[in-house]
N, C-alpha and C positions, 0 to 999 in steps of 0.2 A: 607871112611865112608860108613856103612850099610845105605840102605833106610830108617831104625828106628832111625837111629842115626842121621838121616838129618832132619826127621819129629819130631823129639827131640828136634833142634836143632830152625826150623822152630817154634815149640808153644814156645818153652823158648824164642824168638825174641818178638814171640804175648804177652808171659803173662808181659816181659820187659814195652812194649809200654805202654800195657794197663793199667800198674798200672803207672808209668813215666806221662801218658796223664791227667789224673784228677789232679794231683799235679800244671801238668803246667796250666791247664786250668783255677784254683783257684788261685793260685799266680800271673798269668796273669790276672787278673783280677781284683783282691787286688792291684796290681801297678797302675793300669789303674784308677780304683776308687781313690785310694792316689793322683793320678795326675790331677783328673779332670776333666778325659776322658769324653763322651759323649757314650751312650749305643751303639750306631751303629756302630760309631768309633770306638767303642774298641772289637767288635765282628768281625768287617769287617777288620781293620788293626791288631791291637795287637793279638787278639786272633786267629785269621786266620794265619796268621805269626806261634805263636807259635805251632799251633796242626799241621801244616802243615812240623814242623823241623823235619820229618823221610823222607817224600819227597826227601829235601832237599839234609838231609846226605846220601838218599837212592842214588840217583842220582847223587851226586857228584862220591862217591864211585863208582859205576857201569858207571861211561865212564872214570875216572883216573886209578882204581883197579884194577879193574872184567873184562872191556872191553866187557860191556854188552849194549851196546846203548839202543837194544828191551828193556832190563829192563826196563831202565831209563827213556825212553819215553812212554812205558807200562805204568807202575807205574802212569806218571802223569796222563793219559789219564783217565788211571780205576779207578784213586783217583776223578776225576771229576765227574767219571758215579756213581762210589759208595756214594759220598758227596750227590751227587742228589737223591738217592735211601734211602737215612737215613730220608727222608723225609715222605716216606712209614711210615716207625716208627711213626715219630713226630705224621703224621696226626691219626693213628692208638690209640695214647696214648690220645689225645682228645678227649675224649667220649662227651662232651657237643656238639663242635661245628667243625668245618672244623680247621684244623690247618692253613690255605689258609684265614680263615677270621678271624684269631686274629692279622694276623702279619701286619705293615701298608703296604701301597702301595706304599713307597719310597723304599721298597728291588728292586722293578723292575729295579732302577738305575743301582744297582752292580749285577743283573741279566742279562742286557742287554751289559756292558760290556764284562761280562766273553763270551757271546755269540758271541760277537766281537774278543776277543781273543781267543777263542778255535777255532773258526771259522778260521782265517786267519789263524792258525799251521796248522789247516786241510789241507786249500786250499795249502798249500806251499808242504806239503807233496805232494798230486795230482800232483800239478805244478813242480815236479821232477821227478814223474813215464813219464811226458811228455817232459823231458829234458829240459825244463824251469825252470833257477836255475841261480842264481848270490850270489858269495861267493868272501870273499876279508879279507883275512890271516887266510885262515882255518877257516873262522866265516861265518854264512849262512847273505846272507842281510836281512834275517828276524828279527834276532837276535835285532839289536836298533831297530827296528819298534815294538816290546815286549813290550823291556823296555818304548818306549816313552807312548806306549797305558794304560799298567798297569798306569804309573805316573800320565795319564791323568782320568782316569777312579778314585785312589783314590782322586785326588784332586776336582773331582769334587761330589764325596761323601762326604768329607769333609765339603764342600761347604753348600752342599743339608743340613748332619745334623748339621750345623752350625744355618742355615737359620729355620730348621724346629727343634730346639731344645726344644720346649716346646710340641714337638707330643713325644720325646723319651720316652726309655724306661724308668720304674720307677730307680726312684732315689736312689741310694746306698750308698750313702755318708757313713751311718753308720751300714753297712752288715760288716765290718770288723774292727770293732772296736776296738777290743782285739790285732789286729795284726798290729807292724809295717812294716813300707815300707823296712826298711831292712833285716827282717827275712822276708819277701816276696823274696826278691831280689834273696839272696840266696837259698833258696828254689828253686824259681828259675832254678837258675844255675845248682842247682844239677840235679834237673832232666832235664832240657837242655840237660845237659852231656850222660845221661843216655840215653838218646831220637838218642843223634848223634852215640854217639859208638854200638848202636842197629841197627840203622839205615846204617850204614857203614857193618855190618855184612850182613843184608839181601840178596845183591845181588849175594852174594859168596854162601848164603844157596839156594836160589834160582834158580840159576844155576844150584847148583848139584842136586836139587831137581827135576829139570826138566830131566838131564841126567839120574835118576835112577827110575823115571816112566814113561818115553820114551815119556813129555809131550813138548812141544812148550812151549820157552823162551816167543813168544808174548805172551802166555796164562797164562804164572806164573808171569811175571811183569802185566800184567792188570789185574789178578783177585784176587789171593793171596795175591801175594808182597803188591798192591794195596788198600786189604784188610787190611791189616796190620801194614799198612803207613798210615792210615784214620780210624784208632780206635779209636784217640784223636779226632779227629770231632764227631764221634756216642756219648762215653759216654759225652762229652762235651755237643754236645744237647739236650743227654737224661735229662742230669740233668740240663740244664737248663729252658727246658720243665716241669721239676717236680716244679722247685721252682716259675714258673711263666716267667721267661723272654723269651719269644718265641721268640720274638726280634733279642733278643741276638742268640739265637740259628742259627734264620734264617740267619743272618747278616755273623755268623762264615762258615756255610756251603759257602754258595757263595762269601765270601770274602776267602774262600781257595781255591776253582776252580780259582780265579783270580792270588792267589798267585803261586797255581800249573803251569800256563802257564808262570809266570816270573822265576820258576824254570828251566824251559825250555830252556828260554835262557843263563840263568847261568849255565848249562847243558854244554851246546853248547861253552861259552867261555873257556870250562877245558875241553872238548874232541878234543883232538890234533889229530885226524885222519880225520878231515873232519868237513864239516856241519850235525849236531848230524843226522839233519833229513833227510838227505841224508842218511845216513846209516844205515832206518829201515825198517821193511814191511811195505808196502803200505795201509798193513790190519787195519792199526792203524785209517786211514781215516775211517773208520767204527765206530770207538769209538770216534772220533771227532765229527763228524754226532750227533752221540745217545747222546752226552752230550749237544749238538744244538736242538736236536730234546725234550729233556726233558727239556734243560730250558725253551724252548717256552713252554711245557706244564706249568710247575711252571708260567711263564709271565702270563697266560690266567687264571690260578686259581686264582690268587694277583688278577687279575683283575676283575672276575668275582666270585670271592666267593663260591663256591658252597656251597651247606650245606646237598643235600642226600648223603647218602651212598649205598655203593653197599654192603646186606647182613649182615648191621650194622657196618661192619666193616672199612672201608677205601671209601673215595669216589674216582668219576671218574677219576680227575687227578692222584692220588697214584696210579692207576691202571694202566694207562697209560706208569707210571712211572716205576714200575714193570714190563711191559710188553717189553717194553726198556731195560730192564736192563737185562732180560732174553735172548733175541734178540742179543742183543749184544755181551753176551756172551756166547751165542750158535757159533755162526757167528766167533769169535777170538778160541774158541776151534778148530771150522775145519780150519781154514784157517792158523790159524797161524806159523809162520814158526820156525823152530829146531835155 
């Protein structure tokens, strides 16, 4: 394939997702409502789950397929840095007040999480460039200490909006009133579908895309691919932001950085040549960092509210956040490896 034929090949993946992601984001959400769900809950699980199935199928493909690990662990890492930089947005479309002070102060929970899990993949990465590394059938000993922290981290959101359900977001009961739970379902599905077989192609475009503009595999799985595997997060909280549920919005971003590192180790159990994170660049510890280093910032905004802006447009933490995000990937363009 020509270079035009890959960059062809590359936006028809983008315009796939991106019409695929609003479908699923509303039908996710229509179930959620039919069921019951709780606003947090269904931002932080259900809906985080679904925007996050390109991830997924990206990363299953790219260590079974492609034999692209960088992708695969790229992908999650810049999915986290880019999730945290949709935030710029959020705060940007609020012209009244801080996006940082409509949202409650119980996102810090699944905040402080994801910072718990992206952290410990960092440290484990480090702790291999030092030959400190314990693996037992081709699985990193990381891998269950993942899964147990994810389990522990939703259940005790679960918990938090159980206990704090009358702070939740407003009530939806009848936002879908016209639509049953099973033309939701399959709706659904389809675009499910649509999401996975898209998602399964990326790494193959990916790759060649990287051989025919002589660019670094870590630089197209963490910025691009990345990109493009967390479009369903953007418009999802654009438009949740337009109709009012900030909430929702906030809850789905950091409930997919959560779900991104449980990718990771499902990653990890379908790549038969090793422990995943054993076989990447060590550069990626870079983007572990910067998604550490931005959720503290978001932790301190939730916390402390700001309300000026810098130039009208965005305040100090969105600046922060941006400044990270460029940082980062400055730093993954030189360093990263073919």
């Amino acid at each position: 394939m020509t270079a035009a034929e890959i960059w062809l090949a590359f936006f028809a993946c983008l315009a796939l997702v991106g019409a695929a992601g609003p479908v699923l984001s509303r039908n996710g959400d229509i179930i959620a409502v039919k069921t019951g769900l709780t606003g947090g809950w269904i931002g932080l699980i259900l809906v985080a789950a679904i925007t996050s199935l390109p991830e997924l199928a990206t990363g299953l493909s790219a260590v079974t397929i492609a034999n692209a690990p960088d992708t695969a662990v790229g992908d999650v890492f810049g999915s986290c840095v880019f999730n945290l930089a949709i935030l710029i947005v959020l705060d940007f479309m609020q012209r009244g007040e801080s996006v940082y002070r409509r949202v409650r102060q119980g996102h810090i929970l699944s905040a402080g999480f994801g910072v718990v899990l992206i952290g410990f993949v960092g440290m484990n990465i480090a702790l291999h460039g030092q030959g400190m590394a314990f693996a037992a059938f081709g699985v990193g000993g990381y891998t269950p200490i993942i899964f147990l922290l994810y389990a522990l981290g939703a259940r005790a959101v679960f918990f938090y909006e159980r206990d704090h359900r009358e702070d939740a977001a407003e009530d939806a009961a009848d936002r879908y009133a016209g639509t049953t739970l099973g033309t939701a379902v399959r709706s659904y599905a389809l675009a499910s579908a649509v999401v996975v077989v898209t998602g399964t192609a990326l790494p193959f475009v990916a790759v060649a895309l990287a051989a025919a503009m002589g660019w670094q595999q870590t630089f197209v799985g963490t910025l691009l691919v990345a990109a493009v595997t967390s479009l369903p997060e953007l418009v999802v909280s654009v438009v949740a932001v337009r109709i009012g549920a900030v909430d929702m919005a906030m809850a789905n971003l950091l409930g997919s950085n959560m779900f991104n590192i449980l990718i990771l180790g499902i990653d990890d159990l379908f790549y038969r040549q090793g422990p995943i994170l054993y076989r990447v660049s060590p550069v990626h510890v870079v983007s572990a960092l910067s998604a550490v280093i931005m959720s503290g910032l978001l932790i301190a905004g939730i916390l402390y509210r700001p309300q000026r802006r810098i130039f009208q447009t965005v305040g100090w933490i969105s600046f922060g956040l941006f400044t990270m995000y460029l940082l980062n990937s400055y730093v993954i363009f030189l360093h990263g490896t073919h």
